[in-house]
Structures are given as C-alpha cells and as structure tokens.
N, C-alpha and C positions, 0 to 999 in steps of 0.2 A: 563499173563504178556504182555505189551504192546510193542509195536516193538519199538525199540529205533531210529529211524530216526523217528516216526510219534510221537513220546514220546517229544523229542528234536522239534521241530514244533510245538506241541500245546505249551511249552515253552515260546519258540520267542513268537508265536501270545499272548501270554498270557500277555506278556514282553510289546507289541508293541502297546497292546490296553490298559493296563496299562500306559504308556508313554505318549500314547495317550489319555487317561482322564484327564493325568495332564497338559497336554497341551490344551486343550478345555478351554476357559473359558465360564461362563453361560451367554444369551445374558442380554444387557444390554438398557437404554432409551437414556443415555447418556454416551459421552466418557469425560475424562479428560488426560492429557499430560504424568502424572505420576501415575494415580491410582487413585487418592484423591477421595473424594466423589465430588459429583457436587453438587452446591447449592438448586438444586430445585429436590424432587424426584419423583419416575415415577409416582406419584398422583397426578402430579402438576395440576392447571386447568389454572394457564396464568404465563406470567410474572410479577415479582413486578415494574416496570417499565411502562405498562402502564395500561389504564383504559380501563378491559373489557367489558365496557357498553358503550364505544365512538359510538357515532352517526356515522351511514357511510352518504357519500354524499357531493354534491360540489365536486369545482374545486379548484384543488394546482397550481397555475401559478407559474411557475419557469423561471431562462434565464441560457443561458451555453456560454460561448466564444469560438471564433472558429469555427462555423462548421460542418458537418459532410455529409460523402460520403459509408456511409456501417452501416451494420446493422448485420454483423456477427464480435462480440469480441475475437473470438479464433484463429482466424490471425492474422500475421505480416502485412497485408496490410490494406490502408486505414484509414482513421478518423472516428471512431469507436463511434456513438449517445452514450454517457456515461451511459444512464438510461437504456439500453434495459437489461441489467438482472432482471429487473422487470418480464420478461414474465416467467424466469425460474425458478425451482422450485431445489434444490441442495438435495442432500440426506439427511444430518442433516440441522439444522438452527446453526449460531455461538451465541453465548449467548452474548447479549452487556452490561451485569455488570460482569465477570468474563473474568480471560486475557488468560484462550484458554479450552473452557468447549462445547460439538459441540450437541446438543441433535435431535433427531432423527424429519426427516421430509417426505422426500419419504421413508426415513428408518423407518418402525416402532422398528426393534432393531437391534442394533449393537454388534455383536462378536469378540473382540478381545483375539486372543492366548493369551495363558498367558506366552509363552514366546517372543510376539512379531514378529511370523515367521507367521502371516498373518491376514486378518480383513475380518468379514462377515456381509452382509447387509441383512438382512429380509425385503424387500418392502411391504408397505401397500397393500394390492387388492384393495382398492379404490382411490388408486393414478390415475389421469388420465389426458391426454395432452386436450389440447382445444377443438382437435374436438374428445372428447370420447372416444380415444382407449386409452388403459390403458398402462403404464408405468409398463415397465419389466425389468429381468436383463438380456434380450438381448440388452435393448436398455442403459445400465449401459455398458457392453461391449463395443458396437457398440461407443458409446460417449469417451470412455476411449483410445479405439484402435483408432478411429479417430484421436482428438488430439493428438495422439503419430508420427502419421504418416503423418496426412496430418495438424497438428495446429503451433501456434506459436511455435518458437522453443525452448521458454522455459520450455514446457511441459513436452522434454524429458531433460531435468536437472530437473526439479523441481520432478518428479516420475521416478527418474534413478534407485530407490532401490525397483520397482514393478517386477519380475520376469513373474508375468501369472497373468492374470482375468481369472475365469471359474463360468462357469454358471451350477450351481446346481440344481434348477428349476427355473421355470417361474416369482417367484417373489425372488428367494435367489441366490448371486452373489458373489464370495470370490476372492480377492484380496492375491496373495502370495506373498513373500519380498524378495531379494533376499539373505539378512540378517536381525541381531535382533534387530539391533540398533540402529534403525530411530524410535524410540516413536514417532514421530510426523505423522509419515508416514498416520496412521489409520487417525486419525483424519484432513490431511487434503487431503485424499481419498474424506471422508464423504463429502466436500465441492465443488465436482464434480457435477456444474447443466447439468443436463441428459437431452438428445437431441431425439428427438424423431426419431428413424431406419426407420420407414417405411416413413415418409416425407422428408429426406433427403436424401437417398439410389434414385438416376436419378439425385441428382442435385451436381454441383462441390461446394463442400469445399472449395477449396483454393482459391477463388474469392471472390470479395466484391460485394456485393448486398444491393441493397437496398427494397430489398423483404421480408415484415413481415414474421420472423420464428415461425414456431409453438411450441410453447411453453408450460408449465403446472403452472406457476406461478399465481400471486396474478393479474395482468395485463396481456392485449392484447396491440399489436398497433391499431389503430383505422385509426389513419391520419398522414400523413407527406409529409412535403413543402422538396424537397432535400437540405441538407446542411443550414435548415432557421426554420424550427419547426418539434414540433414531438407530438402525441397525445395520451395518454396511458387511455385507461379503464379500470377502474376494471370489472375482472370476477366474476358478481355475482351468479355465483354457483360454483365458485373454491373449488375443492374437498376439499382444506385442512383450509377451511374460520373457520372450529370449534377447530381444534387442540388446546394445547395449546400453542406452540411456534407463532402461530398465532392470538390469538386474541384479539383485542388491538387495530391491525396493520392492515395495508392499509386499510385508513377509506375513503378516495377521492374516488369518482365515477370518475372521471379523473384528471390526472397530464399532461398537457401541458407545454413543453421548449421552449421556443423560443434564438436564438441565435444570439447572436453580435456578432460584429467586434473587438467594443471597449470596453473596460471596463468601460471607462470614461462614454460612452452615454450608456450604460446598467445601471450603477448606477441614471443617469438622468432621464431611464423607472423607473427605480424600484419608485423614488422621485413622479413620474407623474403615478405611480398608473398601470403602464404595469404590471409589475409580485408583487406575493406575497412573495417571501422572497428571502432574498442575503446573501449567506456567503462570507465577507467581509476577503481581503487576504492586503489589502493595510493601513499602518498605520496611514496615511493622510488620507485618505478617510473615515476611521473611526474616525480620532479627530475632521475632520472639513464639511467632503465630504455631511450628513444627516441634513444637517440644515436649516428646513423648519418652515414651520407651522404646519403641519402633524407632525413633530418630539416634538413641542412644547406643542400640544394640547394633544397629548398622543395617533393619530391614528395611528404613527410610532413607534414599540421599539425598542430600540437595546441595547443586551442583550449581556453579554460577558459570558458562560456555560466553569467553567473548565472542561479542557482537561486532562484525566490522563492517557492518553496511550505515549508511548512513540513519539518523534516528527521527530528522527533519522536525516539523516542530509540534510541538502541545503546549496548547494555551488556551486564555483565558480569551474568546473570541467576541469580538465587538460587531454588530448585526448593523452595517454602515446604513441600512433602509431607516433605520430606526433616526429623526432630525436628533436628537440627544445626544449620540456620537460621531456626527458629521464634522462635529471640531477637532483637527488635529491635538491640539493644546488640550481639550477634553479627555483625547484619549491617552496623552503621554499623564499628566494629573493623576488619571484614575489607575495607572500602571504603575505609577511611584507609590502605592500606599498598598500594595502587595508585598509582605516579608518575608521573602523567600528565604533567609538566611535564619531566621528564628523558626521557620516552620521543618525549614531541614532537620537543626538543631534537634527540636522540640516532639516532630513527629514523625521524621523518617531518620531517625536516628543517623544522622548525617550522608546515608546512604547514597546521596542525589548529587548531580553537578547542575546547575543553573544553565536553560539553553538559552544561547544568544542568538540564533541563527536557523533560517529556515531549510538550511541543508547540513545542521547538527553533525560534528563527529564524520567530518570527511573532509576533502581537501578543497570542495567548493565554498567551505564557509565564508564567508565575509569576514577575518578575523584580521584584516589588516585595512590600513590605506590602498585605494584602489592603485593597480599600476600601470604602467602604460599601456596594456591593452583593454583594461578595464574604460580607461578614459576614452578612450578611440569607439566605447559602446555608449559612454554614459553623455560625454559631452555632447550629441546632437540634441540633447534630454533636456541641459540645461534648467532650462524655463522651466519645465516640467518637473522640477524633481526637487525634494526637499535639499537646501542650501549643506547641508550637513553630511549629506550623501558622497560628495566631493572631500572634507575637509576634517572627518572625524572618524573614527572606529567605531561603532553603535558598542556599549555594555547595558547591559542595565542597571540599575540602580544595586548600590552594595549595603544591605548595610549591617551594624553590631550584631545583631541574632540576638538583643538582649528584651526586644521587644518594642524598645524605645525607637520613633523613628520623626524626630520630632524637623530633624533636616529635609526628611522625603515629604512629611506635611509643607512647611511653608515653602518647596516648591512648586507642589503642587496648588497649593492656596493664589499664589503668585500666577500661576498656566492660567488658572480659571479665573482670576481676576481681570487679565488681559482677555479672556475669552467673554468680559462680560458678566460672570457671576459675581454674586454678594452672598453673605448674610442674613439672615432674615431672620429673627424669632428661632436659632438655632439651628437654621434649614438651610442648605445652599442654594439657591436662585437664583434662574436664569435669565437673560437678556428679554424672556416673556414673560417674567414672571412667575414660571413655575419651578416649585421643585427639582432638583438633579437628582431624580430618583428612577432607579429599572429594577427589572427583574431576572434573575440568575437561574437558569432553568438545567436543570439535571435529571438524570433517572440513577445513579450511584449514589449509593446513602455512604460508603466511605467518603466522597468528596466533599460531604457538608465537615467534618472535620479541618477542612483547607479552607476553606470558604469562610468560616465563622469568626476566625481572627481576623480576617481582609473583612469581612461587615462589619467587626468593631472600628477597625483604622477607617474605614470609610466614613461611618458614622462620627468621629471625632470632628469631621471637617463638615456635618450635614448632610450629608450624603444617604442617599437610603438605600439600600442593596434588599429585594427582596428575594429569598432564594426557593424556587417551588421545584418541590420534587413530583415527579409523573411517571406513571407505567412507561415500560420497555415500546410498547405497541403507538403510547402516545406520544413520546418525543421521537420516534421516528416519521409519523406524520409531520408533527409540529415541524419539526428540522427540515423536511423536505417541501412544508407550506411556507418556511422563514416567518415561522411563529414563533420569535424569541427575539428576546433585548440582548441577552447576554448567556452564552453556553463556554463549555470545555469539549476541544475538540483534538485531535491527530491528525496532522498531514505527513504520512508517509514518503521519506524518499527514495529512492533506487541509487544505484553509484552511476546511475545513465541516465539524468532525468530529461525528458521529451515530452512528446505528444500531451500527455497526462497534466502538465503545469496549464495547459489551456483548460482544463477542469477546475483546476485550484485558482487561478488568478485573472483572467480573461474576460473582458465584456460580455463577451461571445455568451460564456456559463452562468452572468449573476442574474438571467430571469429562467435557466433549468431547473426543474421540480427536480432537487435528488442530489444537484452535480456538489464538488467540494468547493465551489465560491461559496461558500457559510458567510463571506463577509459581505457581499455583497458589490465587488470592489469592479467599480467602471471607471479606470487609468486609463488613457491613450497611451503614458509613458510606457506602464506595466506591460500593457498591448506590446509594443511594441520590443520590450524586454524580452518578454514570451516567448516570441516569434522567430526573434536573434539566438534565442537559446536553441527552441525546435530547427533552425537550420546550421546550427555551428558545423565546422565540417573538420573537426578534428579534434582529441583530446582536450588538447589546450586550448582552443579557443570556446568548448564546451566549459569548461572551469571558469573562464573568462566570464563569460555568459553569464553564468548561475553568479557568481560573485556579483556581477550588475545588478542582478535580479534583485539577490538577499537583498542586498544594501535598501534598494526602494523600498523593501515591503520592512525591512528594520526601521526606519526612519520614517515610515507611513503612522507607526504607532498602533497598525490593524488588530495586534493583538497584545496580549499581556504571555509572557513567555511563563514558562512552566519550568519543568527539570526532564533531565533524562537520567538512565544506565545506560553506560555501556558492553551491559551482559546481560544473556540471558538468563534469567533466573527459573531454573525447572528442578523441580521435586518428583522422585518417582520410588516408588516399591523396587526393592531390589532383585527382580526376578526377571530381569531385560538383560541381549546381551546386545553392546554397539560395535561401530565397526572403531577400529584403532585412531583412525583420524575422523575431524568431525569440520566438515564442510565449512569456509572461509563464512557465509553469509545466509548459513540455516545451522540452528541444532542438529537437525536431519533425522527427527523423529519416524519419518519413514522407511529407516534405512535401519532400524533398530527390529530385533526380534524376539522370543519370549524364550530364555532359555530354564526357566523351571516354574512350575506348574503355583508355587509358592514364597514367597519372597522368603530369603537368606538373612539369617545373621551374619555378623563378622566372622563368629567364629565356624560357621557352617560353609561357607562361602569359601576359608582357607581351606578347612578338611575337601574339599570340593576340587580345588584348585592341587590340591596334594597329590590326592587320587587320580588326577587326569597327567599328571608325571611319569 
C-alpha cells in the first residue's frame, strides 16, 4: 500500500502535467490573431504576391523630406532615417495580403498556449547578424529588456501585458503574459527586430547616433551624407535570402534616399530624372504637378494601386493640456468652420472623401447606429459618454463648397455662446475675459494653403488662428514636449487594431514624451474602451470593440477630421519590372526589380515586349 501523502503528490503532479498538456500548443510556421488557419502552409515556397525569379540588381533611387540626425528608431529622440529597418531582421515576417497573419522568420516556429498565457519562439541556427555571429534568445532578451528600459516610451504601454522573457536555450526564448486576454499580444512579440547583445552591451542606447548599427537584415548601410542621403546594400549572402517569406524580395543591389527640404523641388528631381519613384501625398500635384514629356511619351507612370487597409484618421488636432479646448462645445464650434467641401472643390480638385471616423475605410467604422453588441460595450459607459454616442451617427458638417457657410457660423456662434463666449470689440471672449485665440503649428508649407481659408472663417466669428511654421528638427521636439495649441496629425490603422490604441487614446500614454496621445486625452470611459478592444477575443467582437471606440472619440469633438484616398498614389520611371499581382494592403515596392538600365517609352517598351515573343 502506498503512503498517502506521496499517493496524493503523484496525483497533483499527475493533475498538473495533465493541465499542462492542455495548455502547450504544438509549435506552429505561422501565427494568426484568432486561430484561423493562415493562407499559406508550412510547405509554402514564396509568396503569391511576388515573382520568385525577379532578377536581383541595380539601383532603387528614392527622396524622403525632412532630414535626418540618428540612426537608432527605438528612441524618443532625434529624426530617425525612415529606411533603417531595412538592416533588421524581426522574428516573424507580417504577411502583406492578409490583415494580421505573422509567419516565422528569425523564428523558425512559434508556440503559442492554448490558453494564451504565453508564446514561444524556436530561432533558426542559421540566423546570423552581419558580422557572423549568430542570433540568439539572449539577444531576443537583451532587445526585449532594452526597449522596456532604456526605448521609446511606448514600448512599455505597447508590451505592458509581458510579465517575464526567459530564455530556455540558446536558440528557444518564451515570452509569459501577465494575463489571457491580449491575442494579439503573441503575434506582435513576433514583430520584435532583434538587436544584436554583444555590439551594443559598451555603447549608450538612449543617444542618437549616427553610427551604422549592426544588423541581420536584407540591407547594410553602406554610406551616408548627415541629415542629406543615405546608402543601403543588399547583403548578398543574407542568411534568410532563400526562405520563403523572403523570396521575391529585396531584389536592388542598393536603395539610395536622398532628402529635401521642399516637397515642391523634390517633385521637380523626381520630373528631372533625380529619383525613381514618389508616393505622391498632394492632390494637386497629382492632377497637374507630372506633366511633361516623360509623362506623355510613357517614360513616366502614375499609377493610382487600391488601398485596402484601413486609412484611420487625419485631422486637425486639439492639444486638450491647452484650458481653451477643454470645452467640448468649444471644440465641435471650432470644427464647424472648416469647409471641407470648398477646399476639396477648390484645391484638391475633388480628389478627397471627407473622413468620419477613426478607423477610416474598413468595417470597424462607426458608420451606423450602434447594435446590439455595440450597446452591451457602451452601456456600462452611460454616464460617461457623450448623450449622442447612443442615439446618432456622428457626420460632420456638409456644406455648398460655394464658400458660404453662414449655417456652420451661427452654430457654432450659438456652441460658444452656451460655452460662455461673447463679443467683444470684434473679438471672441471668453468666460475670463480673454480672447479665443491659439496657434496652429506646422512644418509643411503646403498645408498653409488648407489652413488660410479656415483662418478666414474663424476669424469672421473673432477668432484668431495663428499659424507658425518651424523646422522639421523643431516640431518634432515641440510635438514630443506637447508644445502646441493646435497641429495636423495621422493615426494610422491596421485591420487588427490592439496593443497600439493604448498609444493613441489611453491615460496610461498622455504624460509619454513621444507616444501618439497628441491630445492629451484622460477618459476612464476611453480607458476602458481600450482595454475591451485589446482583449476582444474574436473577430466580431474586435469590430464591436472599435465601433464603441470610434463613437467616443467622434462625439468627443478631439479632432477636426480631415480627408482621405483610397489609393495609392506612386509615380515611377518606367524601367521596373513588378510582379503580376500586387499585395491586398502594400504597393509592394520591395517585391519590384529594375528591368532596364533606362526608362522606356511607349513605344520602346512595345518593340521590347515584341522581341521577347
């Protein structure tokens, strides 16, 4: 007979590794958000997107505005060369025809719980950094700990629900959670480009440098002018050049940036044959700004690629630190006397659609009455949440595009009256006495063209809108000291939005140097929006989610909405060849390769096309 205390112990243990079978899941090539299968399986040999025989070689000449004084993106400080993630290499790859599917790339496979309570990375052994030493999950640590401690500070909101990294061996590294209910958590672990421990253990982190980092990616630096170009080669013996997440892609022997001041005389290079291709942000410049003989003869295209990711929003951002727009009524007022419809008219030659919504052009918008599951999120909120949020469809204001907006005046006249203001000696005046007056802070000299008609409307009603333009160098300070009354901003969405809306909307982020709370916004409601959204645990109720969301932050008034496309607009020299299909939610510029030394006429292009018959 067996002793009952060691009888009772083989029990538990029996209990506990049972438990723990069902919590193990079997490692996997690829992750997805909910389960799903992933479109491509672990036999894959490339993506359907591009062409695994593309010729490598040549030069990508690109231009970038603005800039740049660092060469490290994981700080708050500094003007950050946009391309340098080229040198790195991330655990998985994200997949650019599916809207959040991450398949393995320093990870040869990924383990996630099956109840969500942590995620395991297997690294390839033949992963390796540039100068040969091989990539580990010390140096997954080392990367992980770094940025929590010494990175941007949205690192620790953005992985606040990481509990521990431990390192299991030398190529296997487990991430624990500190709860179940971040699904997104794993997969955007996996999106962690890993920093090599032994080249940066002597040198400070938290400094800007302009010192190529060592890297394990597709690209090296090669050469750079400070703050004026930058020179990228491919590593032609990059450990991961045969995978199949990889082949296809990075087909340029070098990518060279060169960088402007103006956008104006950057579009003037691109015309005069400086760089090979411009994605074009300006709506004039695309109906009128390309018109040459090159555009004529067919050496120049320009090509409009839907866009099917979501566009999320761009607007006119209200800095809530500031007491002058802590008035709701304030802020809807000052949002009516924006004409969007005469500026479309008038300056984007109608090019634009008016955005309502902070998840733009996808199926989370807010574009309806909430439904029944919407209410089941919103009603604990109640109290908290503007009365309209329940019982309206947010639009924004519409109006003639004749100029005249003499409707959008006296209601806004009427907001601010209720909020207190008056009159004054032709000045609007507030409940202290002073002026309704800020300042509109930019570094793009096209956007004073938008701006200068909304200071006339503002000013109709007393209102003083001043608009100060400042270096590239200096509103990236400002923006990240929340030195401004009033800016234009981007919040980007994904079709899987997580972790990331605690950056944008979250108490947690409106005292971070850097994070994208630009508003400054401290909701409990929002808080709690956030949070319901970061743990939805299913498609539908992730839509749900974000629909709650929009709604608050529509009805909050936080910004003045802007416009969007929904296409990409890229102009290139005709001497690229692409692959047949072009990725659901990327142009897929990197999947693209240089097939003559000289751009093509029309008619050079046919004879070309004849000959290869």
């Amino acid at each position: 007979m067996s002793h009952p205390l060691r009888t009772l112990l083989q029990g538990a243990g029996l209990l506990l590794l049972g438990f723990a079978s069902l919590v193990r899941a079997e490692p996997q090539h690829a992750l997805t958000l909910y389960g799903e299968p992933p479109k491509y399986p672990a036999n894959f040999s490339h993506f359907e997107f591009v062409n695994p025989d593309a010729p490598k070689g040549g030069t990508l000449r690109l231009a970038d505005y603005g800039g740049f004084n660092s060469l490290n993106p994981f700080i708050s400080k500094g003007n950050v060369e946009r391309r340098i993630g080229l040198i790195y290499d991330s655990l998985t790859f994200h997949s650019l025809d599916e809207p959040f599917t991450e398949y393995g790339l320093l990870a040869e496979k990924i383990e996630r719980a099956s109840d969500n309570s942590y995620v395991r990375f297997y690294l390839r052994p033949e992963a390796r950094f540039h100068d040969g030493q091989p990539v580990t999950a010390e140096d997954v640590k080392f990367t992980f700990e770094t940025l929590i401690q010494h990175g941007d500070p949205m690192y620790r909101n953005y992985y606040a629900d990481v509990a521990e990294v431990m390192v299991e061996d030398p190529l296997k590294v487990r991430f624990d959670f500190k709860h179940t209910e971040n699904r997104e958590l794993p997969l955007i672990l996996g999106q962690l480009q890993i920093l090599p421990k032994h080249w940066w253990e002597g040198r400070d982190f938290t400094r800007t440098s302009l010192e190529p980092p060592l890297g394990s990616g597709p690209y090296r630096v090669a050469k750079l002018e400070s703050g004026r170009s930058i020179r990228y080669e491919r590593v032609k013996d990059w450990w991961a050049k045969d995978l199949p997440v990889a082949r296809g892609q990075y087909n340029f022997d070098a990518i060279v940036i060169d960088y402007y001041r103006d956008m104006s005389v950057a579009l003037e290079g691109f015309k005069g044959g400086q760089f090979d291709v411009n994605l074009e942000y300006s709506a004039k410049d695309w109906a009128t700004g390309y018109e040459s003989e090159a555009l004529r003869d067919g050496r120049i295209i320009k090509e409009a690629i839907p866009n099917h990711n979501p566009v999320g929003m761009q607007g006119f951002v209200f800095n809530l630190r500031r007491p002058v727009f802590q008035d709701r009524r304030v802020r809807e007022a000052l949002g009516l006397l924006f004409d969007f419809e005469w500026s479309n008219k008038q300056l984007f030659f109608g090019a634009y659609k008016r955005t309502s919504s902070f998840f733009e052009n996808s199926e989370m918008a807010a574009h309806q009455l909430p439904d029944a599951d919407e209410l089941k999120i919103l009603e604990p909120l109640r109290e908290q949440l503007p009365p309209e949020v329940f019982t309206e469809v947010y639009r924004p204001p519409v109006t003639r595009g004749d100029g005249i907006i003499r409707d959008q005046q006296r209601r806004a006249y009427q907001l601010l009256q209720e909020a207190g203001y008056r009159i004054e000696n032709d000045r609007m005046v507030g409940p202290d006495g002073q002026p309704l007056s800020f300042e509109f802070m930019l570094h793009q000299t096209n956007l004073e063209r938008i701006l200068l008609p909304y200071k006339r409307n503002l000013s109709e009603l007393g209102i003083d809108m001043q608009i100060r333009r400042v270096d590239t160098s200096q509103f990236i300070n400002r923006m990240r000291n929340r030195d401004f009354d009033m800016t234009s901003a981007i919040w980007g969405q994904s079709n899987s939005p997580g972790n990331e809306q605690r950056e944008f909307w979250h108490s947690s982020s409106a005292d971070n140097p850097g994070s994208r709370n630009l508003i400054g916004l401290r909701d409990p409601a929002i808080d709690k929006l956030v949070e319901g959204l970061i743990r939805a645990d299913s498609r539908k109720s992730l839509v749900a989610h974000a629909r709650a969301l929009d709604r608050a932050l529509q009805w909050g008034f936080y910004v003045i909405p802007n416009y969007y496309v929904d296409t990409w607009r890229v102009a290139y020299w005709n001497k690229f060849g692409r692959p047949a299909k072009t990725p659901l939610y990327d142009y897929g510029l990197m999947t693209w390769w240089l097939k003559s030394d000289r751009p093509l006429r029309r008619d050079e292009e046919a004879a070309a096309k004849e000959d290869a018959r």
